[in-house]
PASEBA-1860 file (N, C-alpha, C; in nm, 3 decimals):
! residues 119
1> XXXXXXXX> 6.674/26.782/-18.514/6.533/26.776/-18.482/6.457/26.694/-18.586 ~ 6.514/26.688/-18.676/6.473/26.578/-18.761/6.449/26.410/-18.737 ~ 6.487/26.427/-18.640/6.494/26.236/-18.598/6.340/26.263/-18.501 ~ 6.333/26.375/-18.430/6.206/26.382/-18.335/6.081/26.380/-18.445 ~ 6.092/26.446/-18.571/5.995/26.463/-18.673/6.024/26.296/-18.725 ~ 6.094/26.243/-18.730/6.102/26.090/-18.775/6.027/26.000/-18.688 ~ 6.015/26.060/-18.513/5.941/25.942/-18.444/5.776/26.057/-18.414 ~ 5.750/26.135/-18.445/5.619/26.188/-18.475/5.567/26.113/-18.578
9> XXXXXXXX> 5.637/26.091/-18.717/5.551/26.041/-18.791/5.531/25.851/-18.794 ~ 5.614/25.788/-18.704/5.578/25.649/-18.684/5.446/25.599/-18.576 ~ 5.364/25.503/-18.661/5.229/25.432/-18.667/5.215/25.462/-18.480 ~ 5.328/25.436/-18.429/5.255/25.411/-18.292/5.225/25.564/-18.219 ~ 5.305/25.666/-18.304/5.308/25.790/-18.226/5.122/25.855/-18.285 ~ 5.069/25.819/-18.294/4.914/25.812/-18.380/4.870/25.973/-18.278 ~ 4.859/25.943/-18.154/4.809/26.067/-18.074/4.923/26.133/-17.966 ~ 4.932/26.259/-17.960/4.980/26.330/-17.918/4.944/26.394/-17.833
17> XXXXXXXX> 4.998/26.397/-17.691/4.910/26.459/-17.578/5.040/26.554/-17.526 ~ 4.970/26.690/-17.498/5.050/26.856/-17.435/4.986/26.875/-17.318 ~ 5.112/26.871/-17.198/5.108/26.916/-17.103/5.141/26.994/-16.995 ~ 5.117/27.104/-16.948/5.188/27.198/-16.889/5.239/27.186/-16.706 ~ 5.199/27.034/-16.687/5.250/26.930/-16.555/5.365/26.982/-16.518 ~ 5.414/26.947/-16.414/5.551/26.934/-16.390/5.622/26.796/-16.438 ~ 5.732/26.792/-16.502/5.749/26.648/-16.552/5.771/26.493/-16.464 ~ 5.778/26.596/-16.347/5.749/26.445/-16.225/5.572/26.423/-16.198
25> XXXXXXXX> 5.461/26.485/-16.273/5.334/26.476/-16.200/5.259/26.407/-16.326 ~ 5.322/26.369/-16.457/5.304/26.333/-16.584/5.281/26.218/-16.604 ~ 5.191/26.163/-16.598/5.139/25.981/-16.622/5.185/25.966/-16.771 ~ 5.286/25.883/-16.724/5.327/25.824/-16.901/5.275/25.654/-16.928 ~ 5.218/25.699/-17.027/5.146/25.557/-17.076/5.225/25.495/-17.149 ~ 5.190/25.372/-17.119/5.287/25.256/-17.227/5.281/25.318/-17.364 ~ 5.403/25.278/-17.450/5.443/25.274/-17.578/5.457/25.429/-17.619 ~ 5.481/25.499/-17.486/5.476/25.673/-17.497/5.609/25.712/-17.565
33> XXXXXXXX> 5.662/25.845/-17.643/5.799/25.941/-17.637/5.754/26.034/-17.610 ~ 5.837/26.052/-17.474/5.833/26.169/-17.403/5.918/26.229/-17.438 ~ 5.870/26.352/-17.502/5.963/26.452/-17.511/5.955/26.600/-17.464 ~ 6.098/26.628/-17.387/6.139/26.713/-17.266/6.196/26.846/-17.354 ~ 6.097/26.986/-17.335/6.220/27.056/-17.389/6.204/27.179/-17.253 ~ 6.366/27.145/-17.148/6.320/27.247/-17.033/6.398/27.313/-17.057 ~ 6.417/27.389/-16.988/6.519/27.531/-16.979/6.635/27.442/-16.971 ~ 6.704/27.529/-17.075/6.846/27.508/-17.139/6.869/27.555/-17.005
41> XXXXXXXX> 7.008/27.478/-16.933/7.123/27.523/-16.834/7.203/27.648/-16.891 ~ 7.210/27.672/-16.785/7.333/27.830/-16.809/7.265/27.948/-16.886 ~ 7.135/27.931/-16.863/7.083/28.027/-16.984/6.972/28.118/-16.919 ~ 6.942/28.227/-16.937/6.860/28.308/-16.868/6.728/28.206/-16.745 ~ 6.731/28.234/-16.649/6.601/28.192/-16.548/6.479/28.247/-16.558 ~ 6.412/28.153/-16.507/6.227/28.211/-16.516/6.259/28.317/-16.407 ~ 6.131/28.390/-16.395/6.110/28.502/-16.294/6.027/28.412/-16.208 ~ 5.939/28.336/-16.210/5.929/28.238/-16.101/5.950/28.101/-16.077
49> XXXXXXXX> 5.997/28.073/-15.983/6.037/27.902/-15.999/6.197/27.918/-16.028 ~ 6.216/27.781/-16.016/6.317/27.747/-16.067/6.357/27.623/-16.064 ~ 6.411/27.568/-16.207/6.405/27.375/-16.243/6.550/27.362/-16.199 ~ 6.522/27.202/-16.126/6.652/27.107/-16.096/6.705/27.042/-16.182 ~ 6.799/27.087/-16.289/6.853/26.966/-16.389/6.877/26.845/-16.318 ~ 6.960/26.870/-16.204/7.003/26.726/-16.164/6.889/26.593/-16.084 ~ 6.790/26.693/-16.094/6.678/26.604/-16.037/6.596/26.550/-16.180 ~ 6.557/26.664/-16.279/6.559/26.581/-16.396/6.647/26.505/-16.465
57> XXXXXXXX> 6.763/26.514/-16.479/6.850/26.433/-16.569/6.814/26.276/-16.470 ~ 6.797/26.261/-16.348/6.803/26.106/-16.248/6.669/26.048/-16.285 ~ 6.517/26.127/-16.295/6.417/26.103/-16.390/6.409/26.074/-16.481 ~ 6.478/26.146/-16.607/6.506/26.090/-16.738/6.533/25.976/-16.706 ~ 6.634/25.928/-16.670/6.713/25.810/-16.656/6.628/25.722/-16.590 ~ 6.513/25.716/-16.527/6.469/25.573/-16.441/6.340/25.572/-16.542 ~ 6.295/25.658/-16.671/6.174/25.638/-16.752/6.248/25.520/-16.789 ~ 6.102/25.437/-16.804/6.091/25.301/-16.919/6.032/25.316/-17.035
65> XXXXXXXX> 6.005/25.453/-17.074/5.970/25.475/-17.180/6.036/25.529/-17.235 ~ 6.041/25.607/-17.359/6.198/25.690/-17.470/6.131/25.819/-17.447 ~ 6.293/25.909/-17.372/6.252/26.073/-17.293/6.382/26.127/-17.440 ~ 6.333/26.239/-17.482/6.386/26.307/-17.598/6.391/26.406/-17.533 ~ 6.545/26.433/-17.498/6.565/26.574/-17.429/6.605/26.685/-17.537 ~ 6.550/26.820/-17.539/6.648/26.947/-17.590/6.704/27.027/-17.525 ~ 6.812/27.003/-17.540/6.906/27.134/-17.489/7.055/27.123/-17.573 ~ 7.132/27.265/-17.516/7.244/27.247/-17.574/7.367/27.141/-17.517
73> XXXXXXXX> 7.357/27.123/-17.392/7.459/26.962/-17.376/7.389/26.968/-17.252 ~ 7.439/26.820/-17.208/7.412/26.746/-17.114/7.520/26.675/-17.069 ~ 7.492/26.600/-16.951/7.602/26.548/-16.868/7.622/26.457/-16.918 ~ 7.717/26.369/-16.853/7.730/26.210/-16.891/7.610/26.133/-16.824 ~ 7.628/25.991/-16.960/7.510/25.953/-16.935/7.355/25.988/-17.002 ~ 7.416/26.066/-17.128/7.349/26.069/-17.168/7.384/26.138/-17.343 ~ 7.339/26.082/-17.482/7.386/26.096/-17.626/7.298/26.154/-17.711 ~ 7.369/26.265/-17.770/7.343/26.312/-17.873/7.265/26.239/-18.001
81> XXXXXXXX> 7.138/26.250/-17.993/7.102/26.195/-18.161/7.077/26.274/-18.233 ~ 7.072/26.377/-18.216/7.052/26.486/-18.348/7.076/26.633/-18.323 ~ 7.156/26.731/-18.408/7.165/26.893/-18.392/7.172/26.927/-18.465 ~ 7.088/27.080/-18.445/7.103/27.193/-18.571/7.123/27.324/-18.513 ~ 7.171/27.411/-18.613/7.233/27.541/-18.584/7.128/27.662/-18.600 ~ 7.077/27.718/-18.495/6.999/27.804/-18.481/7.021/27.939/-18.451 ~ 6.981/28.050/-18.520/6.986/28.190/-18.519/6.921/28.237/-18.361 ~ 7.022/28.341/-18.281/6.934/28.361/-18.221/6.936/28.511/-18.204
89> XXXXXXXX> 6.758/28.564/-18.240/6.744/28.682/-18.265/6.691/28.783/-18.159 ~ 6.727/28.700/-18.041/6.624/28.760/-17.906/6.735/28.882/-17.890 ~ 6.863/28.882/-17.898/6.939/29.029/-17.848/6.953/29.102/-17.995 ~ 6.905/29.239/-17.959/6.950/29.315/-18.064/7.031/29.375/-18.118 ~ 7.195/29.283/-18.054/7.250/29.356/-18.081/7.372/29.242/-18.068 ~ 7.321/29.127/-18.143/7.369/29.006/-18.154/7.277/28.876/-18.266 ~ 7.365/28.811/-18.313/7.308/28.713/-18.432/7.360/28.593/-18.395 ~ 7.339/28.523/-18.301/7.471/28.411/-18.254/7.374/28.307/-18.244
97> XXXXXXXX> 7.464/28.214/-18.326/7.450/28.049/-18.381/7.470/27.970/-18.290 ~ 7.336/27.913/-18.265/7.375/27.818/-18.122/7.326/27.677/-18.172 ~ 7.382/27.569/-18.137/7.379/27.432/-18.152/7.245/27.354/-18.089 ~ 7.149/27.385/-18.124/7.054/27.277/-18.050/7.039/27.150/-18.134 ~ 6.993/27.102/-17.999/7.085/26.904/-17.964/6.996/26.827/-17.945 ~ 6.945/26.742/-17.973/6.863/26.615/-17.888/6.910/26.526/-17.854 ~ 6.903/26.470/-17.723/6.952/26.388/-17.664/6.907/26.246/-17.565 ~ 6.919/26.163/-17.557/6.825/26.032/-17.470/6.923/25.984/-17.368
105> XXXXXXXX> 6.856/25.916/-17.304/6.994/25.879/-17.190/7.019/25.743/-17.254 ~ 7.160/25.741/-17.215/7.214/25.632/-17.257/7.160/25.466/-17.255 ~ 7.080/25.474/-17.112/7.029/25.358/-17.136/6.905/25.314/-17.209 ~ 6.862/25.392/-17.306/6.780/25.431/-17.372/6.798/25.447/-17.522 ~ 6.910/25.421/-17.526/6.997/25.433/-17.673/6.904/25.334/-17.743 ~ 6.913/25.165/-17.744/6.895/25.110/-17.809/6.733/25.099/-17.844 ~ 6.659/25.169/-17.738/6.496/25.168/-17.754/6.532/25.299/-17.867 ~ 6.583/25.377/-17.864/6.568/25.479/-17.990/6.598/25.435/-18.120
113> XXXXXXX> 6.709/25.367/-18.111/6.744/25.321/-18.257/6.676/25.194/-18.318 ~ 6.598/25.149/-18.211/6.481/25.001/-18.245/6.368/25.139/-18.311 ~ 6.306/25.219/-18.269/6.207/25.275/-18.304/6.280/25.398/-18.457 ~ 6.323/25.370/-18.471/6.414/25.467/-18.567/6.435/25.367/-18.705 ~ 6.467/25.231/-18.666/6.489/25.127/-18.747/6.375/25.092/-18.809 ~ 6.246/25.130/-18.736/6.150/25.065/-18.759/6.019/25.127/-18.843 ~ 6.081/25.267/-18.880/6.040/25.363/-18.950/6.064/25.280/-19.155
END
């Protein structure tokens, strides 16, 4: 998560806009990082609703702008730039170290490491 705190603090990331949209109803403006943190797969469900990874992961992929996903893995087609090992204290009757990941889609690699370089 350190690389996401690396493109927070570069000149162009200046303003920061939070939205509680659905991530298909989200006007992304030029020179934007979008960053995605949805419900981890395989992992407890909302009580209402319920998200399409595979309809987001095909979204990620057609942004022209840089989408910073979190979760613990993802499909192909899409790379790891950064993880850390996190406590998790929600069961009481468990302490288990889970790997959270950030990840961009592949075709998106080299817009990350241009904006990473440029720090």
């Amino acid at each position: 998560l350190q690389s996401l705190e690396s493109l927070e603090s570069l000149e162009r990331l200046q303003r920061l806009e939070h939205t509680s949209l659905s991530y298909d109803k989200v006007e992304i403006k030029p020179n934007s990082v979008i960053y995605c943190d949805i419900p981890y797969k395989g992992t407890a469900k909302y009580t209402v609703g319920s998200f399409d990874h595979d309809k987001f992961y095909e979204w990620a992929k057609r942004q022209t702008e840089l989408v910073v996903i979190s979760e613990y893995s993802m499909p192909k087609g899409f790379t790891c730039i950064a993880q850390r090992g996190k406590r998790n204290l929600l069961s009481s009757s468990a302490n288990i170290l889970a790997i959270e990941k950030l990840f961009v889609p592949d075709n998106q690699l080299e817009m990350y490491n241009e904006l990473i370089n440029t720090k």
